[in-house]
C-alpha positions in Angstrom: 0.0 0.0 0.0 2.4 2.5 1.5 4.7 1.7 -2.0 1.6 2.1 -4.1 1.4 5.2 -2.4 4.7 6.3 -3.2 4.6 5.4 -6.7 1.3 7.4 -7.6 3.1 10.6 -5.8 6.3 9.9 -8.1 4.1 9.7 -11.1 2.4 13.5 -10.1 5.7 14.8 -10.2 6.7 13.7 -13.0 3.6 15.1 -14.7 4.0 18.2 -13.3 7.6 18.7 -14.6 6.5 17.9 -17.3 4.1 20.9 -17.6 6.4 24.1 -17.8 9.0 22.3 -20.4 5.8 21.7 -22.6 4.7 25.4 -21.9 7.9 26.7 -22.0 8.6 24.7 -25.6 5.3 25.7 -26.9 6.2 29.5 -26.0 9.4 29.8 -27.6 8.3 28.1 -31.3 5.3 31.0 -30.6 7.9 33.2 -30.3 10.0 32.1 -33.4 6.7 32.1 -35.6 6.0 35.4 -34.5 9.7 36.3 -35.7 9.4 34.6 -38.8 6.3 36.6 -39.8 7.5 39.7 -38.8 10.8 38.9 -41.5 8.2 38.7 -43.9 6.3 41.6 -43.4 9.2 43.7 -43.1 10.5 42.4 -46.5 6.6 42.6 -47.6 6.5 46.5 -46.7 9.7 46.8 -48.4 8.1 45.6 -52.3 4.5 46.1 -51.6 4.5 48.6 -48.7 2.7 52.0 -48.4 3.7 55.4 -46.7 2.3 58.5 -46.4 3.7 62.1 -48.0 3.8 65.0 -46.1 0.4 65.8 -47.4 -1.2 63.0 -46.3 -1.8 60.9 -49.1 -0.8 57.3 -49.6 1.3 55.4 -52.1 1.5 52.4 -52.8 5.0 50.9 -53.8 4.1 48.4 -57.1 7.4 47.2 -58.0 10.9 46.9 -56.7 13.3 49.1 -55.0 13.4 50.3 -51.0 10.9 52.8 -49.7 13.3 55.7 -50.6 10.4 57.6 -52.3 12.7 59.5 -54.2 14.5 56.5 -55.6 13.4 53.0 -57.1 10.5 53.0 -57.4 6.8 53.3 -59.1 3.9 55.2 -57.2 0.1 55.9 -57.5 -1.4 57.7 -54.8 -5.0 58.1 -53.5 -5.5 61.5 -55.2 -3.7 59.6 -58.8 -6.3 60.8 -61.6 -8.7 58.2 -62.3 -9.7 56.7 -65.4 -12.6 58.3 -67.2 -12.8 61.3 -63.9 -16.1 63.2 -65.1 -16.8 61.4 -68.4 -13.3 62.7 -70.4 -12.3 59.8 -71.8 -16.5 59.0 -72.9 -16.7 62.6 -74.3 -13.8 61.9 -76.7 -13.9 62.1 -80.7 -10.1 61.4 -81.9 -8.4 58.0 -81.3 -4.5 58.4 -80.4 -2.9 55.0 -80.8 0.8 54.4 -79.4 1.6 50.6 -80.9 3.5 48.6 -78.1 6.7 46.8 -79.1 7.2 45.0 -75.6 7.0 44.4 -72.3 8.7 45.1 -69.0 10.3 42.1 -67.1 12.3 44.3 -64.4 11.0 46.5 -61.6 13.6 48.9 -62.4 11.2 51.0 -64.4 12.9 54.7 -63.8 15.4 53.5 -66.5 12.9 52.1 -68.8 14.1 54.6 -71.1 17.7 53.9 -71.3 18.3 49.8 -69.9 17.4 47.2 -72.8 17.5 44.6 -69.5 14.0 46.4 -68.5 12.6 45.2 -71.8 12.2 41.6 -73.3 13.7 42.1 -76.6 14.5 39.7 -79.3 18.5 39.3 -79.9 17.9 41.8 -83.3 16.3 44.5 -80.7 19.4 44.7 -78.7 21.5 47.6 -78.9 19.2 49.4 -81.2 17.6 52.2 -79.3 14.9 50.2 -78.4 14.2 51.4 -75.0 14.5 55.4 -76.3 12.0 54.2 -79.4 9.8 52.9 -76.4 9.7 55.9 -74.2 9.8 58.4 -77.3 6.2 57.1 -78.3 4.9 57.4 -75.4 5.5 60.5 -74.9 4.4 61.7 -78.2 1.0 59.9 -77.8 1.1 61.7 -74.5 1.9 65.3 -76.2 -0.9 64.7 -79.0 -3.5 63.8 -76.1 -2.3 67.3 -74.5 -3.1 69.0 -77.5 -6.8 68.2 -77.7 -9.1 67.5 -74.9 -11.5 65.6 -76.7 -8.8 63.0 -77.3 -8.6 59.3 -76.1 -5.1 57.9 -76.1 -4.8 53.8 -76.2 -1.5 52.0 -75.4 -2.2 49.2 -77.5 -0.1 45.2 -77.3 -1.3 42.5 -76.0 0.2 39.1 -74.2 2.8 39.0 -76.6 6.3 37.1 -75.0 5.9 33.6 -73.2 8.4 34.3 -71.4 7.7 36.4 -69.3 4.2 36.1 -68.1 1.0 37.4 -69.4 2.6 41.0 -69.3 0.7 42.9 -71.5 2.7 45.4 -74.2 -0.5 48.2 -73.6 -0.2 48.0 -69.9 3.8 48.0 -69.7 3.5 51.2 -71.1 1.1 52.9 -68.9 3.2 51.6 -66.0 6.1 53.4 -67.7 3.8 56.7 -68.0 3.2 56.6 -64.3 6.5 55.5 -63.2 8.5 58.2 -65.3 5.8 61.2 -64.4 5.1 61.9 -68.2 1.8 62.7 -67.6 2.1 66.2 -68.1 4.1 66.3 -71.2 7.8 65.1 -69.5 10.6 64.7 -71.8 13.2 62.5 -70.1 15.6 62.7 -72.7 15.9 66.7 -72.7 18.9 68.4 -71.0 18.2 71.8 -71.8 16.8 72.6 -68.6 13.7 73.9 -69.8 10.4 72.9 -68.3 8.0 72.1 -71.0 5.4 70.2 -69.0 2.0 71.5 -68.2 0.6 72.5 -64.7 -2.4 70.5 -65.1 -3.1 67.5 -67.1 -5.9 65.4 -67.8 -4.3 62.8 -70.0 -4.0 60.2 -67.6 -8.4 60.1 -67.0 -8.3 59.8 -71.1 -5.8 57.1 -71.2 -6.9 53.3 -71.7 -5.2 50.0 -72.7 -5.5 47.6 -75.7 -4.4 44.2 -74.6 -5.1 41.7 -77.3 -3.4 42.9 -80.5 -0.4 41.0 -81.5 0.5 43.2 -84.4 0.1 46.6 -86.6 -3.0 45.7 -88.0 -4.6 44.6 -84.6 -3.1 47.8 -83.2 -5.2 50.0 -85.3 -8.2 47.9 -85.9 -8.3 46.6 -82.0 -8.0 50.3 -80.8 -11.1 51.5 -82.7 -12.9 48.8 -80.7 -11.2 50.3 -77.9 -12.3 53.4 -78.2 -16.1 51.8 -78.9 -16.0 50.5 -75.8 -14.7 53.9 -74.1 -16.7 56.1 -75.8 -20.0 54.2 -77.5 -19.2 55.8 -80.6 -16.5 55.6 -83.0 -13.8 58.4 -83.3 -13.8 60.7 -86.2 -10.1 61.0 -86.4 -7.1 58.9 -85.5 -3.9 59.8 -85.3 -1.0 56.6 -84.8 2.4 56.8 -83.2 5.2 54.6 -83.7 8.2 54.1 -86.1 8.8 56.1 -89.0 9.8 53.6 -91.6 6.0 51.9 -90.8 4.3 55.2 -92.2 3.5 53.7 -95.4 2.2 50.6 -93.7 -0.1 52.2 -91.3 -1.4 55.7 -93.6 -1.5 53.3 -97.0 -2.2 49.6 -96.1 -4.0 49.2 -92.9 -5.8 52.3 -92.8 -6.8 51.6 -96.7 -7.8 47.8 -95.5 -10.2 49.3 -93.1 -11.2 52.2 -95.2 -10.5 54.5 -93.0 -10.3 57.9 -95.2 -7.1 59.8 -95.5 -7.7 63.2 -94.4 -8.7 61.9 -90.9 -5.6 59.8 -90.1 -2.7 61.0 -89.1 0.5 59.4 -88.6 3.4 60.3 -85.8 6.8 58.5 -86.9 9.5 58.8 -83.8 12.6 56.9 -84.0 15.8 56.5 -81.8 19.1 59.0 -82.7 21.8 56.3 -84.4 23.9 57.1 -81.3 21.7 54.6 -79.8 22.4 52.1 -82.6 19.5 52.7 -84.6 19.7 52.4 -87.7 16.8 53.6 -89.9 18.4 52.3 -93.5 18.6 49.0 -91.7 15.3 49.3 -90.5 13.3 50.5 -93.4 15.0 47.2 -95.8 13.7 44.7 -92.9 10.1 46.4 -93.0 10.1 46.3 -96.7 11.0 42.4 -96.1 9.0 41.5 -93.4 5.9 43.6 -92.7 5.7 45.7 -96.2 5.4 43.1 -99.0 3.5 40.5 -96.9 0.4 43.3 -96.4 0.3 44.3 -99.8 -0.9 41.1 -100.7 -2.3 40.0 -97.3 -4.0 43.3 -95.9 -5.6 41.5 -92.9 -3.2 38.9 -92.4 -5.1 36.2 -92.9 -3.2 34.5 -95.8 0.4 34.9 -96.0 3.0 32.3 -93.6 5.0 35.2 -92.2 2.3 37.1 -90.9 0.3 34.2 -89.3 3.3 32.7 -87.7 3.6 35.9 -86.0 0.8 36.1 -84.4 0.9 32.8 -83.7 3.7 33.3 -81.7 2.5 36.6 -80.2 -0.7 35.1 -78.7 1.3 32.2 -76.8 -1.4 32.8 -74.0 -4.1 31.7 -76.9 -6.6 34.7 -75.8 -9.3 35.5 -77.5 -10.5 39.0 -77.9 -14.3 39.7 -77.0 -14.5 42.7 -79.9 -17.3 41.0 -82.1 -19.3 41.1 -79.2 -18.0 44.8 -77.4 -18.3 46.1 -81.2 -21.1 44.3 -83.1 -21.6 47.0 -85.7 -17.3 45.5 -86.8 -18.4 41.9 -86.6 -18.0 41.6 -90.4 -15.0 43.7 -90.1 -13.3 41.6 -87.5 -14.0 38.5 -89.4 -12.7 40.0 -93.1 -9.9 38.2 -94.3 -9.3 39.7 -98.0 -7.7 39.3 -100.0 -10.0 42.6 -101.5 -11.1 45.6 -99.3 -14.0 45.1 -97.8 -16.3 48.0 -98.7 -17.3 51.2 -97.0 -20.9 50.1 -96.9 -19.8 47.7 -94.7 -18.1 49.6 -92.0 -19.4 51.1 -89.2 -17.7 55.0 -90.5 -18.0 54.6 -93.8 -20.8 57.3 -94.0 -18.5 60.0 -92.1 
């Protein structure tokens, strides 16, 4: 009895000393949890974070960098003009297209205009001026939409590099708009010292993306649609930025394929200096090769290898775009494949 005893009271120690180590152990991996997430959040605030400005507003940090707000990195704020802010962008009649040409793959965006590494370019993009071509029509598209008020601008590219991501080329370059501060008519490539920006813009609320065409054609007939969808009417004047050696295939081919009429289109060309390694002779003979000859007899780009291989490869997401059903009065449009025009009757402006 009396050992019986002794070995229940043994066994109630032992349980009790147990106790505090279990306590004490379940404590400490709180503690090291608690550590662990505070690691993250710290790192969290440090690529996703938001702070306030002296006036009170907050940013949000969207890519890359430290919290240096001067330094590194992209920010909207809460008072950031937003899209469409009383009815601008419905109230516009001219379409300003700026055709994308990539996308970004690097949070490094402030030198978006100088660093091919922010880009994904092809090996034949390198070292060509691609990133100051880049920058350069955006900020003419921007200059244009300064110009008139009753203007919609459209970034237009869609999904066009597996690589990296479904990045679109139309939304890259609004990110670069924002991150660069060219809103307000910002050249970043001017040393003169002379500020040619305006106090007050209203570009940015008459700004949209395109994010489904994979090339020229698409950019122009897909931005119409765009601006359909904007506006509920289609514009009665266009004006296109992007190279100058695709003039001839924007003004002549694509705008003829979709009979839009020549006195309401107008055409931007911007291209690189050849310090950049540009070369415009170079240039124009590839376009001639590649793009040129294969519209002429393909105007829509249904027909001809070349031209369906590329937007084969541009579309490696396989997205469809929902126009036919956003823009019923193009259906027949969006489904013309050529080789003939298709005639004014049949477009939605051919009566303008």
């Amino acid at each position: 009895m009396e050992r019986d005893h002794e070995e229940m009271t043994n066994r109630l120690k032992r349980r009790v000393s147990r106790r505090p180590r279990s306590s004490s152990s379940s404590r400490a991996k709180k503690i090291i949890l608690a550590g662990f997430a505070l690691v993250i959040f710290v790192i969290g605030t440090r690529t996703i974070g938001s702070v306030s400005d002296d006036k009170g507003r907050q940013f949000v940090h969207l890519r890359g960098g430290s919290n240096n707000k001067n330094k590194n990195l992209v920010w909207v704020h809460s008072d950031s003009q937003a899209f469409n802010e009383r009815s601008l962008a419905a109230q516009a009649t001219h379409l300003i297209v700026v055709a994308g040409h990539s996308v970004l793959i690097s949070g490094d965006v402030e030198n978006a205009a100088r660093d091919d590494s922010v880009w994904w370019l092809y090996d034949y993009q390198r070292n060509r001026g691609l990133p100051q071509a880049i920058v350069s029509h955006i900020q003419a598209g921007i200059k244009l939409a300064l110009e008139d008020e009753k203007s919609l601008l459209v970034f237009s590219g869609g999904e066009t590099r597996s690589q990296t991501g479904p990045e679109t080329e139309g939304g890259s370059y609004f990110r670069v708009a924002d991150a660069l501060h060219l809103w307000h008519g910002r050249d970043v490539f001017s040393d003169s010292g002379t500020d040619t920006t305006k106090e007050f813009s209203t570009v940015r609320a008459r700004t949209a993306t395109e994010e489904y065409a994979t090339d020229s054609f698409e950019n122009l007939l897909f931005s119409i649609c765009r601006f359909r969808e904007v506006t509920g009417a289609y514009p009665t004047k266009i004006s296109v930025v992007s190279f100058s050696f695709k003039q001839q295939r924007f003004e002549t081919l694509h705008a003829g394929a979709l009979q839009w009429a020549s006195n309401r289109f107008h055409y931007v060309g911007v291209d690189p200096p050849a310090s950049t390694g540009f070369n415009l002779e170079e240039s124009t003979k590839g376009e001639r090769q590649n793009s040129l000859i294969p519209f002429q007899t393909d105007p829509y780009g249904c027909h001809t290898d070349i031209l369906q291989q590329k937007r084969k490869e541009r579309n490696p997401y396989q997205r469809t775009a929902p126009y036919p059903l956003t823009c019923p009065e193009m259906k027949e449009l969006l489904s013309w494949c050529g080789p003939d025009f298709i005639s004014r009757s049949q477009v939605p402006w051919g009566a303008i």
